[in-house]
C-alpha positions in Angstrom: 96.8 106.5 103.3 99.0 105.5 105.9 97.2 101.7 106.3 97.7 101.4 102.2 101.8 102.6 102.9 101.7 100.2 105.9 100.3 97.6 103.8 102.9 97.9 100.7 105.6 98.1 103.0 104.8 95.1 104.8 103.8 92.7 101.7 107.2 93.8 99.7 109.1 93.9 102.8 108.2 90.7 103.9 108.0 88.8 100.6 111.7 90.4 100.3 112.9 88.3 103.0 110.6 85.5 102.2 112.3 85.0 98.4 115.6 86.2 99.3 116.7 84.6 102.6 114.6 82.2 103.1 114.0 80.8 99.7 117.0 81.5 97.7 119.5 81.4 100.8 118.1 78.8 103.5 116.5 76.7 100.7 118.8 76.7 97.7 122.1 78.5 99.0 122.1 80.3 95.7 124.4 83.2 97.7 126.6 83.5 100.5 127.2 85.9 103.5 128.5 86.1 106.7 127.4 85.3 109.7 126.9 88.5 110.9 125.1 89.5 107.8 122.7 86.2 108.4 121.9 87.0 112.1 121.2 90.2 111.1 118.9 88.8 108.2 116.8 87.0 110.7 116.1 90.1 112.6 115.2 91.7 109.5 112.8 89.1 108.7 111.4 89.2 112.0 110.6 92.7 111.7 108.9 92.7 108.6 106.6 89.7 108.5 105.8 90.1 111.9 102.6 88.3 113.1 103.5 85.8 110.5 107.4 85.4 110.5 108.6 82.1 109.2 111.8 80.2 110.1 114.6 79.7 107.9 115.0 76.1 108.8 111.2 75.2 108.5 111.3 77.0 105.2 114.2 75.8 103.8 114.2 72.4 104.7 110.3 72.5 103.7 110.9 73.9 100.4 113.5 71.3 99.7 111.4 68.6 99.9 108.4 70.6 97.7 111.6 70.6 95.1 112.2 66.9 95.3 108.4 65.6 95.7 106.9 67.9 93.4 103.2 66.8 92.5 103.5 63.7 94.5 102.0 62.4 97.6 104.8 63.3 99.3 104.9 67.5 98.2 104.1 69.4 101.6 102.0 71.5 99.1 100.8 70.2 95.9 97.1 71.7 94.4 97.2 67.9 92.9 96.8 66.1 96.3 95.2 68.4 98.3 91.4 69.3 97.9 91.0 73.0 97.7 93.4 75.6 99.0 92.4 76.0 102.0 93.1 72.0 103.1 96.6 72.8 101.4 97.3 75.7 103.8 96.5 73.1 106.8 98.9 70.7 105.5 101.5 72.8 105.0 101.1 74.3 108.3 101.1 71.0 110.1 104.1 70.0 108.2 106.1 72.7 108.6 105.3 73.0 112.0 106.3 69.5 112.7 109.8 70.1 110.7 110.7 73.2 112.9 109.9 71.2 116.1 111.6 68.3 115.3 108.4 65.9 115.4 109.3 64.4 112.4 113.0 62.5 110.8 113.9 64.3 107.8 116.9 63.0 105.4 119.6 64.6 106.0 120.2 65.9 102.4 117.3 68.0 103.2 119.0 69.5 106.1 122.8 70.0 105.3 123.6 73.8 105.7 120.3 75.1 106.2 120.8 78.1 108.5 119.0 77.9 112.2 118.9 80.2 114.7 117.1 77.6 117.5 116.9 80.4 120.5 115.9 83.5 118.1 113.1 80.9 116.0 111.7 80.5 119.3 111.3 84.0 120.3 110.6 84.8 117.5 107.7 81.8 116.5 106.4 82.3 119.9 102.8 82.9 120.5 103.6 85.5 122.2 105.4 87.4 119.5 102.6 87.2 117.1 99.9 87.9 120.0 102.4 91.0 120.5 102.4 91.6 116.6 99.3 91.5 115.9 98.2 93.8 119.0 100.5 96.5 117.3 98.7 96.3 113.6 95.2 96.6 115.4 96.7 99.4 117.2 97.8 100.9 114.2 94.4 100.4 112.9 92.8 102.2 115.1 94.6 104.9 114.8 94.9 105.5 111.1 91.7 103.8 109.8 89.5 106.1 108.9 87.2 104.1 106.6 85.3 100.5 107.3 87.3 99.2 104.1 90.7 99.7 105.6 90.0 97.1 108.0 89.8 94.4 105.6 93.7 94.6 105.2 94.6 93.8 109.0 93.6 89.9 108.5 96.2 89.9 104.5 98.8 91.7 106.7 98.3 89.1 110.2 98.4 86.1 107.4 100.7 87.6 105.0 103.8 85.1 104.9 101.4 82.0 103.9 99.5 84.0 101.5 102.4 84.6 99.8 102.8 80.6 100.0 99.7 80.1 98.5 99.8 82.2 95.6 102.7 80.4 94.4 102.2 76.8 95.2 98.6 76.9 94.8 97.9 79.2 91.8 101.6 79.2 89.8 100.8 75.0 89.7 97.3 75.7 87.9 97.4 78.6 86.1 100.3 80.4 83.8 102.6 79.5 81.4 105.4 77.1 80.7 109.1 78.2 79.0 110.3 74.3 80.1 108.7 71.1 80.2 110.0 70.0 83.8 108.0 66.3 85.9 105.7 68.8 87.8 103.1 71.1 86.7 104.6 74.1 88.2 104.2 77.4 85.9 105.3 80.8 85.3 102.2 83.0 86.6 102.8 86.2 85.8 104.7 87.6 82.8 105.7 90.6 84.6 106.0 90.0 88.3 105.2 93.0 89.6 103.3 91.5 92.5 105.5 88.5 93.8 109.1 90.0 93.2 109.9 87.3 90.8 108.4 84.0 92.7 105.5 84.2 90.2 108.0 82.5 87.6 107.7 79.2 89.3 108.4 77.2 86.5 111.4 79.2 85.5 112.8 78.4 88.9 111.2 74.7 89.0 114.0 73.9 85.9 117.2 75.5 87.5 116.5 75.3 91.4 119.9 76.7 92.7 120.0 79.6 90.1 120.1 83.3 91.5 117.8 85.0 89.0 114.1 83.2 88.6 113.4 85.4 85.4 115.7 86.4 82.7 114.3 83.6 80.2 112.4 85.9 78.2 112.8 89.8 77.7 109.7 90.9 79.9 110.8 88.4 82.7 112.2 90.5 84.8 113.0 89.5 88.6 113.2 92.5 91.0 114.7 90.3 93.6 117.9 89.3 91.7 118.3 93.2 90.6 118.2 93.9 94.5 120.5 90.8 94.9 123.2 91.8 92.6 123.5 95.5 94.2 124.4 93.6 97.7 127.0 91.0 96.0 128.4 94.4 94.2 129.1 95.9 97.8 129.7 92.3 98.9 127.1 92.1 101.8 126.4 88.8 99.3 128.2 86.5 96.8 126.1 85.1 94.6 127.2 82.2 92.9 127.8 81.0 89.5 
């Protein structure tokens, strides 16, 4: 029981952070806070993904460019131009990586106002961080798994972050529905997103990039994430906008 609570915390928990800070914040500046409320954002997404935390920058300016090359040669993730999943995880890997340590020259409009926190990424990206993370799940493990089956959660929850990557840019360009015809072949995945906390309508969000709320355009589209967003404008932690 407590590897399943573990797990559920960890995959909403993280994919919280994923969609709303680094997605809709970093990438697409759909809501402002303060600074405070940003460091402490970090942390929090630290702490949750883990083994597999993800920077803001990297994200965000990586996500940009997904929006602007969509389907092209040029899309760090695109099921079009990459062979099977698995060669599109590599890429996107090696592309972020390279964003996030500078190895690259990216245009500047895909850089203006993304958030970085250079000295905490670092810590926080480390090698030793994730060794440290993923030391603490296995621990964990052994402590509370009490069947062979349990084990075949640690490698979801060490890899979390970029399965989360994957079932969106991989799946949600292949399989779904469309409510908009937009130049890519992104789609809505799931008519309820009970699983991806409204990332799964891709190609809701693929048709208005800087709005808030990725659901909304039919009744069963429901996005948890803006429902979670709007409480924290309400007691102005955020402001979205628009």
């Amino acid at each position: 029981m407590e590897i399943i609570v573990l797990f559920l915390v960890l995959w909403y928990g993280g994919l919280f952070f994923q969609t709303f800070f680094l997605h809709r914040y970093a990438a697409h500046q759909s809501f402002t806070m303060s600074k405070a409320a940003e460091r402490t954002t970090f942390v929090l997404t630290w702490l949750f993904q883990g083994s597999n935390y993800l920077s803001a920058y990297g994200y965000g300016v990586m996500h940009r460019m997904h929006h602007a090359y969509a389907d092209t040669d040029k899309d760090p993730h695109s099921p079009k131009y990459d062979e099977n999943v698995f060669a599109m995880m590599w890429r996107t890997k090696s592309i972020y990586q390279s964003i996030n340590r500078g190895k690259i020259e990216v245009d500047k409009k895909f850089t203006k106002n993304v958030p970085q926190w250079y000295r905490f990424d670092q810590m926080a990206s480390s090698k030793i961080s994730r060794i440290i993370w993923t030391a603490l799940y296995v621990a964990f493990f052994i402590k509370f798994a009490s069947f062979w089956w349990l084990w075949l959660f640690l490698p979801v929850i060490i890899l979390m972050a970029p399965i989360h990557g994957v079932i969106i840019n991989w799946y949600a360009h292949i399989y779904g529905y469309t409510n908009f015809k937009v130049s890519d072949t992104s789609k809505n995945l799931l008519p309820i997103d009970f699983l991806m906390m409204g990332e799964a309508y891709h190609n809701n969000h693929h048709k208005h990039g800087s709005r808030a709320n990725f659901g909304g355009v039919r009744w069963h589209e429901i996005d948890p994430t803006y429902f979670l967003m709007r409480a924290l404008n309400k007691v102005k932690i955020i402001k979205i906008k628009g």
